[in-house]
Every structure is written in structure tokens, then in C-alpha cells.
C-alpha positions in Angstrom: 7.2 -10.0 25.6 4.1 -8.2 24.6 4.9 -4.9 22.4 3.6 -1.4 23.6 0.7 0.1 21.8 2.0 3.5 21.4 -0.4 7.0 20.6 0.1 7.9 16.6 -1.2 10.2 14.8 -1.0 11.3 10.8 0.5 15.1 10.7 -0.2 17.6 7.7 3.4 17.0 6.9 1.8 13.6 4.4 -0.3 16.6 3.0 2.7 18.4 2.2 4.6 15.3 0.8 1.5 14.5 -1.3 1.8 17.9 -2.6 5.5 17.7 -3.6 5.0 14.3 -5.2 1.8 15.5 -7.1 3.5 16.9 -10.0 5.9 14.7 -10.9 5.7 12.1 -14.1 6.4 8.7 -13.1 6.3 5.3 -14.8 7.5 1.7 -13.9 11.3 3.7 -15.0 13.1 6.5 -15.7 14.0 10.1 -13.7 10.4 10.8 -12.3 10.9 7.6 -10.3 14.6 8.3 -9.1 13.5 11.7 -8.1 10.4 10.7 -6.0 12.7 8.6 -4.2 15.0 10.7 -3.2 12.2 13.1 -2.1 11.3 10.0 0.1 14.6 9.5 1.9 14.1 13.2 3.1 11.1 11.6 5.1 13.4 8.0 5.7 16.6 6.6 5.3 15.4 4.3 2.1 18.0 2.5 0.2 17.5 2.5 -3.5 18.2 -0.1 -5.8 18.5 0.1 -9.4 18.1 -3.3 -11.9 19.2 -3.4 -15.1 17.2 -3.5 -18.3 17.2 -6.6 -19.9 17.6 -8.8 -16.8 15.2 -12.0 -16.7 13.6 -11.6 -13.4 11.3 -15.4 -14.0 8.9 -15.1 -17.1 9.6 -11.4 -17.3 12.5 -9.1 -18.8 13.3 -6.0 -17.4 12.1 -3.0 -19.6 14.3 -0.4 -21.3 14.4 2.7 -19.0 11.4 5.5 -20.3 11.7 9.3 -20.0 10.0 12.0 -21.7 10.8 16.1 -21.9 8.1 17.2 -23.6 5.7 16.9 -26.3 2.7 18.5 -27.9 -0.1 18.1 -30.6 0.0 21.7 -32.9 -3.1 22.8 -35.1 -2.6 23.9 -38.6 -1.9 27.5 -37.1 0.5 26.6 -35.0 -1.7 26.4 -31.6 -0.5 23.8 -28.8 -4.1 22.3 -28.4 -2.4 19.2 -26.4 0.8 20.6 -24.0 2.5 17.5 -21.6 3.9 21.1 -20.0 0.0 21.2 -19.0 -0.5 17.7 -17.6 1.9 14.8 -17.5 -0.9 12.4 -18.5 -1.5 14.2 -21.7 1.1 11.4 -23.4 0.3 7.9 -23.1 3.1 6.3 -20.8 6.1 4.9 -22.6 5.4 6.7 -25.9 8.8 6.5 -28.3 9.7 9.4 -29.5 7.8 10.9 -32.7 7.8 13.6 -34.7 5.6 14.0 -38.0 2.4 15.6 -39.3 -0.6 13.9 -39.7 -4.1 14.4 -41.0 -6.9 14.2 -37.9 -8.0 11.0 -39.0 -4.7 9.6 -38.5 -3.7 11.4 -35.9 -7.4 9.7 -33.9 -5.7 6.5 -33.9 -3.3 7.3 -31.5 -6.0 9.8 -29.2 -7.6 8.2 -26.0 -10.7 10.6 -24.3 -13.5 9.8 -22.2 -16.9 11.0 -23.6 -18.7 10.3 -20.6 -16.6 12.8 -18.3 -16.0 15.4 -21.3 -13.3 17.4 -18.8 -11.4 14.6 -17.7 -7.9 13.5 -19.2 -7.5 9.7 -19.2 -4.4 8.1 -17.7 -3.4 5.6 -20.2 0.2 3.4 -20.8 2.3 1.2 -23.5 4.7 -0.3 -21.4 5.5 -3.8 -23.6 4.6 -2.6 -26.7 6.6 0.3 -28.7 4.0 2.9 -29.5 2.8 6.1 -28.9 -0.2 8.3 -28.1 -2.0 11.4 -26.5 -4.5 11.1 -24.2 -6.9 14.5 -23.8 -10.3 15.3 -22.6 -13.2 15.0 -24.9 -14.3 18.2 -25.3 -10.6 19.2 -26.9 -10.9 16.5 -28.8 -14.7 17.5 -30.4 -12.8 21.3 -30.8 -10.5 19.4 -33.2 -11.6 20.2 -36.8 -10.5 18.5 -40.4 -7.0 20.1 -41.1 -3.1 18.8 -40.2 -1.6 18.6 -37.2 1.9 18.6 -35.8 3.2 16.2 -33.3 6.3 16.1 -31.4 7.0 13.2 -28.6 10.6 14.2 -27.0 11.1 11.0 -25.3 13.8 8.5 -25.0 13.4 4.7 -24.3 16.7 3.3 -23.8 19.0 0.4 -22.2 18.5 1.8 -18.4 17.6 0.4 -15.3 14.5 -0.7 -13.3 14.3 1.9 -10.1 13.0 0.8 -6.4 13.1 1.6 -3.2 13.5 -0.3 0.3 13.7 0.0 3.8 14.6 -2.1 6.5 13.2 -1.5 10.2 14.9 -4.1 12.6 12.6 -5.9 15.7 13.9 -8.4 18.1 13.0 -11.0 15.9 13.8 -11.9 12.1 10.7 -12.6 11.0 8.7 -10.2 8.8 6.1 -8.2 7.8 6.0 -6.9 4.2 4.6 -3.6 3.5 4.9 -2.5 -0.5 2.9 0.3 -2.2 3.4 0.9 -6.7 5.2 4.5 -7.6 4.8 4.1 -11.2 1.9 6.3 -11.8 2.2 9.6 -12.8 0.0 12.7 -11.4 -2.4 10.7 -9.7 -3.3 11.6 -6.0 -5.0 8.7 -4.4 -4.2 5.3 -7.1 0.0 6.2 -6.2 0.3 9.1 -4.0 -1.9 8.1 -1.8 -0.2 4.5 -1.0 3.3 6.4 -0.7 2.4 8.9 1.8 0.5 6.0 3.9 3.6 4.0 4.3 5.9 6.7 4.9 4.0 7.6 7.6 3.9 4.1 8.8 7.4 3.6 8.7 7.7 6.6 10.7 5.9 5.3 13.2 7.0 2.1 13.4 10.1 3.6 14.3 9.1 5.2 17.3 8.0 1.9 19.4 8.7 -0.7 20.5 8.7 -3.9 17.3 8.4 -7.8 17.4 8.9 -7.9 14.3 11.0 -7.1 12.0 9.6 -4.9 8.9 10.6 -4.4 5.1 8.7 -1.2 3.3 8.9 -1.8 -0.5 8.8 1.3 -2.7 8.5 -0.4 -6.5 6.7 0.1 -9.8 3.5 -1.7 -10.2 4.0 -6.0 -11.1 7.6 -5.5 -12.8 8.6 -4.4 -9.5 7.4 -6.8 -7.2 8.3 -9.8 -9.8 11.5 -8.5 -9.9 12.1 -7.7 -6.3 10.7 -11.7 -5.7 13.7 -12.8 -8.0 16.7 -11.2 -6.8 15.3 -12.0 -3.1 13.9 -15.6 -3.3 16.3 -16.7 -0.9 14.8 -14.3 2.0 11.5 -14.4 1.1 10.8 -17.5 4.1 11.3 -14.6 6.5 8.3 -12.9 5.3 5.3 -14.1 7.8 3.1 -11.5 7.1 1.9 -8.5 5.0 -0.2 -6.6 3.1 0.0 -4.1 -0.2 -1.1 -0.5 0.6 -3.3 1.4 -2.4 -5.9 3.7 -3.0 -6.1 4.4 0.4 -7.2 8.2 0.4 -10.4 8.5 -1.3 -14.2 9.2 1.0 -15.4 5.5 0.1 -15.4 3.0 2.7 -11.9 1.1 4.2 -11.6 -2.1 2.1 -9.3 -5.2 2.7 -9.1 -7.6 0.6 -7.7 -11.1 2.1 -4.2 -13.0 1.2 -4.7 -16.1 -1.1 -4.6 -18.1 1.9 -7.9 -16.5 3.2 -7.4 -17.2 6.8 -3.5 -16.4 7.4 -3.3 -14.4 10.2 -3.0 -10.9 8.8 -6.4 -11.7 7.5 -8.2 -12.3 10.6 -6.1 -9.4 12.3 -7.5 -7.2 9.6 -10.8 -8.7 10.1 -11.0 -8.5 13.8 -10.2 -4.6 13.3 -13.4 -3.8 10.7 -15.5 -5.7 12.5 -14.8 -3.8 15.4 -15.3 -0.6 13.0 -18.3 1.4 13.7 -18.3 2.4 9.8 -19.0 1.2 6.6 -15.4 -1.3 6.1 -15.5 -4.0 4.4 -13.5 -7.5 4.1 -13.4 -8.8 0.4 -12.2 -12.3 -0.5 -9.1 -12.6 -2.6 -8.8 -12.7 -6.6 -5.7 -12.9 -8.7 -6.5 -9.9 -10.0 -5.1 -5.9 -9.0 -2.1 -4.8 -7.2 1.1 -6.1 -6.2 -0.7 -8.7 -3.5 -1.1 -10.9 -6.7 2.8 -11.5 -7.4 3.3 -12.5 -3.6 -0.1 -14.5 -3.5 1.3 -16.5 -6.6 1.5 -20.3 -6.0 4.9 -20.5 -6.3 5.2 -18.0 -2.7 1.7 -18.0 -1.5 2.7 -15.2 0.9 0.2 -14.2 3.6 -0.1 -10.7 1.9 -3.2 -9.0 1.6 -4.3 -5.6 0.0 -5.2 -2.3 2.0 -7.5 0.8 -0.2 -10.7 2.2 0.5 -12.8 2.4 -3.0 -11.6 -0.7 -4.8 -9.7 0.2 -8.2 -12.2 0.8 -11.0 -14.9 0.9 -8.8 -15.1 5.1 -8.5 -15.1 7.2 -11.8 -12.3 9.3 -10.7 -9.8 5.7 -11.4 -7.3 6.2 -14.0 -8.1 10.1 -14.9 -7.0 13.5 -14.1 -10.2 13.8 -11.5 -7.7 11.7 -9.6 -6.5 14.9 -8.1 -5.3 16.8 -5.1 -9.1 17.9 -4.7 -10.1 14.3 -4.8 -8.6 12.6 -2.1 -9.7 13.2 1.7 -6.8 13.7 4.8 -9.4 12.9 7.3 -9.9 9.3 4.4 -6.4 8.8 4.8 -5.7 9.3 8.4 -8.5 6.9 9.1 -7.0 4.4 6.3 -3.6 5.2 8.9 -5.4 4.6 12.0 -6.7 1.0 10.7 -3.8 0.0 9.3 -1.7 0.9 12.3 -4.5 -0.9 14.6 -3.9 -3.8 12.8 0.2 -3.7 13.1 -0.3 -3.2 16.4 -2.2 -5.9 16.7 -0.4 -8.8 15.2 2.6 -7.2 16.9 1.0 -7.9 20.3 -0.8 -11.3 19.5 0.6 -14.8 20.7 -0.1 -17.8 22.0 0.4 -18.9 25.8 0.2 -21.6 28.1 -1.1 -21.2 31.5 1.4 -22.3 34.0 -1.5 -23.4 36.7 -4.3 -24.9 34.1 -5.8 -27.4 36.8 -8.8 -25.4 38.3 -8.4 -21.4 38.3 -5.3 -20.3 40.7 -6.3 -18.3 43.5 -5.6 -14.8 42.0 -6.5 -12.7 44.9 -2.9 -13.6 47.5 -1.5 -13.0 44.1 -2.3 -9.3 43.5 -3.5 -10.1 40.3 -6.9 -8.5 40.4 -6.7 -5.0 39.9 -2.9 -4.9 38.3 -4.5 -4.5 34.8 -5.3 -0.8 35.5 -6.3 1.9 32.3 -9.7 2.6 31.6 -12.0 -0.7 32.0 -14.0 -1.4 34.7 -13.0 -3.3 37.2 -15.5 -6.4 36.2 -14.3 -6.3 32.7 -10.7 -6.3 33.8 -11.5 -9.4 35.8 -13.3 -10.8 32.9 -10.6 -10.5 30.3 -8.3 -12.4 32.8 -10.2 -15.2 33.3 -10.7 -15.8 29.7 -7.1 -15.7 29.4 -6.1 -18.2 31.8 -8.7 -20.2 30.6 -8.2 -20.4 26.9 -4.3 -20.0 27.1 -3.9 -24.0 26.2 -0.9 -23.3 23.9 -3.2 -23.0 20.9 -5.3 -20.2 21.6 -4.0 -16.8 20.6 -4.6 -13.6 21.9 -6.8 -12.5 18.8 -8.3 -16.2 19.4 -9.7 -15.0 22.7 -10.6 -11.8 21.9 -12.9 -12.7 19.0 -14.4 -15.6 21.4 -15.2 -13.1 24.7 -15.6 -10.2 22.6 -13.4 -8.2 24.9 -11.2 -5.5 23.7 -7.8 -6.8 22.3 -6.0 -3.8 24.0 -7.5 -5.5 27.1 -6.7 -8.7 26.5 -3.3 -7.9 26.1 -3.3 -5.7 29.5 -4.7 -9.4 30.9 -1.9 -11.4 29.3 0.7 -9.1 30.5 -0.7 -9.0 34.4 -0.7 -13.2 33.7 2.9 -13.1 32.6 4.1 -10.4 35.1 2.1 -12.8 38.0 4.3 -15.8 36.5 1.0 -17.6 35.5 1.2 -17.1 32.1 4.1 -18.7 29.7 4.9 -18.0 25.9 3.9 -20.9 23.8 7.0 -21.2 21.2 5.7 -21.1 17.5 
């Protein structure tokens, strides 16, 4: 039975989430993840799951479990030039703990800035290799003179566990679409935070009508999370028909999706059908093995049909990776429209499938049968007609739905209002897959 597209809309409450989530320091591990989960199952019942450090999840080894209190750079009076108290991406992510004084020219050795945005704190990680460092803007880091300088890293990297979270959203059927977004970065608004509030909100609404599907939201730290959700659920993974990784999704640059591995599965022409329909500057790019999570459930050994939702591809705006990536940086109207594609294109390959018509010899007589005119809504009568007689005739039992909208370059809202008249008539029959 064709699904209902229901009305949705993105509230201020994502604005408010983004807000809460903003400060907190995340990583692939550790408390800042935990807690931004359990923020998240005051917006939906998401189950979290916890994997252990050390466990061999394929080529990879679960991490030891990162969290940090505090940690400063002092000048030679006792100044804190460099405060984590200040910004969470002062400290390079997964610094081990140090304490020590150093001279300035060996204390630059472990100091990351940006000379060509002088205000700007880089965002900047060690996750596989035991080191430390600070990362500050340039213009502290010119203010720095000859002299020592005492640092203090109050972290811990310990035996822990690997933090994710998941939720479930039952349709009639078994099959799946995948949904995952990375919550390993710290304060970063639209390369984490961004993502997050997007499929909250689509989870929410999912919930609200009416599902074919079955769907499975995926809440995990960049690569280590995916690879080691794909380990500990290899078994299940065949239920996964379609999906798509959601990131970056709330900056002013244009809607980007970038296409599964398989380059036509169907959530690929879905997502295509719905930019080309877009009266704005989206764009379709072709896949690479390169970027977010897409690329674990794009590897050969799964070859999902999983694509990758953002707007500004990552490193292609200056504000990537730095402390520009702030609240002021990301646009509600940019993410409401990254919602509004996004939940096109659910609807969508909810509603698409492929039928046979049940009188295929010469067109049936559709006026005794009522037919004309049932469609009803907003078209105009002609185009009504129109969209039915494309259905009957390409409804061969390999046509779909998106098939036939693409080729009469009618409406697929419309097309579905056809198919439904069709099967309500009894002229219309669902193929089986």
C-alpha cells in the first residue's frame, strides 16, 4: 500500500538542542559522548551501547576510552595564555596527560595555529598515536615571546569503552533504511552538531506517519564507529536496502549528495530526482572512498546502497575544522531546507514501487469506472488525467513509480495520487520485489 506523505516541519526546538550540545567536548570516547547521548534520549527513546576497548572489530582495535578535565599553557608569570576552560579545542584530541615546563621552542612542537585566519583555533586530533598538543589561534601564538612555559594536560586515556547510540523505528516491512550521523567532534556546530540535530528531527518525524519501511538511526563516532557497529551486526546487515550518512548539513552553501558506491542504487536516483526538481543551486556528486561514514558501508566487502547528505562538502569552506565552525556559522533556514530534502526523499522511496496493470491490452475504459476525477488535491484536471495514463501504461512490472515520474515529468506526489486511484479502481496490482 502506498505510504502517506505527511506535512513536516523543523521547530526551534533543533535550535535549542544545537545550543545544548554546543559546548560539550566530545571524541570517538569518553564522558562528552555518553552525556550527549543521554541529552538525545530526552528528544528519543535511543538505546546506547557501549563496546569495549581492545575488541578487534575487523582490521581495527577498539581504542582506550579518552577524557580530559582541564589543561592550560602558563607564561613565565604565571598567565594562562592557552585555557581548555575557554574552548574545548584548545587541546588536540586524545592528548595523554602531561605536566612539565618547557622552553617556547619546545613547547612549538606540540602548537597547531592557522596563520591565514590569525583568530581562528584549529580543531585538530591524535587518536592512534599517544601524544599530546595545544592548538590556539595565531595571533596568541605570535604574543608568545622567548621565556618558559608551564603546561598541564589533566587527561586520562584508559581501558574503557567505545560509546554509540541507536534507534530502531519499526514499518510494516523488515527491510531498511540506514540513517547514521558522527558525534565525535567536539564544539563544532555544523561538521557534528549539525548532522545530530538533522536526524533527531528525522526520527521524530518518521514517527508520526505512516512507514514501509523499517528504519535504524545510528548515533556513532566517526569510522571506528561505523567499522565497529558493521562487526558486531554483520549478520543483519542484508536488511539494510537503503541509506544515506547525514553531515555538514547546516551551513548557507548549496544541498550536496554525494551518490552510494553503487552509483545508481535507488537512493541515488531518489536523491537525484529530488535536486533536480530543486529550483536552487543542489548538486549530485559521484562517489569517492574518501569522507564520512558512507565509506565503511560502501566498502566492497558490504557495498551498501548508502550515500552521504551535507551542503558545503568537507574542506571545501574555511570555516572546516576551526572554531569559526560556530553557532554564528551555521544557518536554521540551511538546515530546515537540508530537512525538507532529506525528508522529500524518505518520502519518496517510501512511496515508490513497481506495479503491474491488471488490464494492459489497450487502455480500460476509465470513465464507467469513476476513475477520472478520483485523484483530487491540487492539479488540474488534465494533469490528473495525464499522470494516470502514464501509469497504466508504463506499470509493466518493471517500471517504478520514480521510473515514471522522471519519464512524464509529472510530479511524484502525483503520480502516487495516480497509482493509488489505479489500485483503489482494482486496475493496478503490486509487482513483488
Amino acid at each position: 500500500m502506498l505510504r502517506d506523505c505527511s506535512d513536516h516541519q523543523i521547530t526551534r526546538e533543533t535550535e535549542s538542542l544545537i545550543r545544548e550540545l554546543y559546548p560539550i567536548c566530545r571524541s570517538i570516547t569518553g564522558d562528552g559522548v555518553r552525556q550527549t547521548l543521554r541529552i538525545l534520549q530526552g528528544q528519543i527513546p535511543l538505546t546506547i551501547q557501549e563496546v569495549a576497548s581492545g575488541t578487534r572489530v575487523f582490521d581495527w582495535t577498539v581504542p582506550k576510552e579518552w577524557n580530559i578535565r582541564g589543561a592550560f599553557i602558563k607564561n613565565g608569570r604565571g598567565d594562562k595564555i592557552v585555557d581548555f576552560a575557554d574552548c574545548n579545542l584548545h587541546v588536540v584530541g586524545y592528548s595523554v596527560p602531561f605536566k612539565g615546563r618547557l622552553s617556547l621552542e619546545e613547547l612549538k612542537k606540540h602548537l597547531f595555529a592557522l596563520p591565514e585566519h590569525p583568530d581562528w583555533i584549529p580543531y585538530r586530533t591524535t587518536y592512534y598515536k599517544e601524544s599530546w598538543g595545544f592548538c590556539l589561534s595565531h595571533r596568541q601564538l605570535t604574543e608568545m615571546t622567548d621565556g618558559v612555559y608551564e603546561v598541564y594536560i589533566d587527561s586520562s586515556l584508559h581501558d574503557g569503552q567505545l560509546t554509540y547510540g541507536e534507534y530502531y523505528i519499526a514499518g510494516e516491512r523488515s527491510d531498511e533504511v540506514l540513517l547514521s550521523c558522527h558525534i565525535c567532534h567536539p564544539s563544532l556546530c555544523n561538521d557534528n552538531l549539525s548532522g545530530i540535530a538533522l536526524m533527531v528531527s528525522l526520527a521524530k518525524h518518521l514517527t508520526q506517519r505512516k512507514r514501509r519501511y523499517s528504519y535504524r538511526f545510528l548515533f556513532i563516532p566517526g569510522t571506528i564507529g561505523s567499522i565497529a557497529w558493521l562487526a558486531l551486526n554483520e549478520a543483519h546487515v542484508a536488511s539494510i536496502k537503503h541509506g544515506f550518512v547525514v553531515a555538514g548539513v547546516g551551513d548557507k552553501g548549496g544541498f550536496t549528495y554525494k551518490k552510494s558506491r553503487r552509483r545508481d542504487a535507488e537512493i541515488d536516483r531518489v536523491f537525484s530526482y529530488v535536486l533536480r526538481n530543486s529550483a536552487d543551486n543542489s548538486k549530485i556528486i559521484d562517489f569517492h572512498p574518501y569522507g564520512y561514514d558512507e565509506r565503511q558501508f560502501c566498502s566492497p566487502g558490504f557495498n551498501l546502497s548508502v550515500g552521504c547528505v551535507m551542503r558545503t562538502p568537507f574542506g571545501e569552506y574555511p570555516e572546516y575544522h576551526t572554531s569559526a565552525d560556530n553557532l554564528d556559522f551555521i544557518s536554521f533556514e540551511a538546515l530546515s531546507d537540508s530537512f525538507e530534502k532529506c525528508v522529500s526523499a524518505l518520502n519518496i522511496l517510501d512511496n515508490n514501487g513497481v506495479y503491474s496493470n491488471q488490464n494492459p491490452k489497450c487502455e480500460p475504459q476509465l470513465g464507467k469506472r469513476g476513475v477520472y476525477g478520483s485523484i483530487g488535491g491540487e492539479t488540474d484536471r488534465r494533469t490528473d488525467e495525464m499522470a494516470i495514463l502514464w501509469v497504466l501504461n508504463m506499470s509493466d512490472g518493471t517500471n517504478s513509480l520514480l521510473d515514471i515520474a522522471d519519464r512524464s515529468g509529472l510530479n511524484f506526489a502525483i503520480i502516487v495520487k495516480a497509482a493509488q486511484a489505479l489500485l483503489d479502481h482494482g486496475l493496478l496490482k503490486e509487482s513483488p520485489e
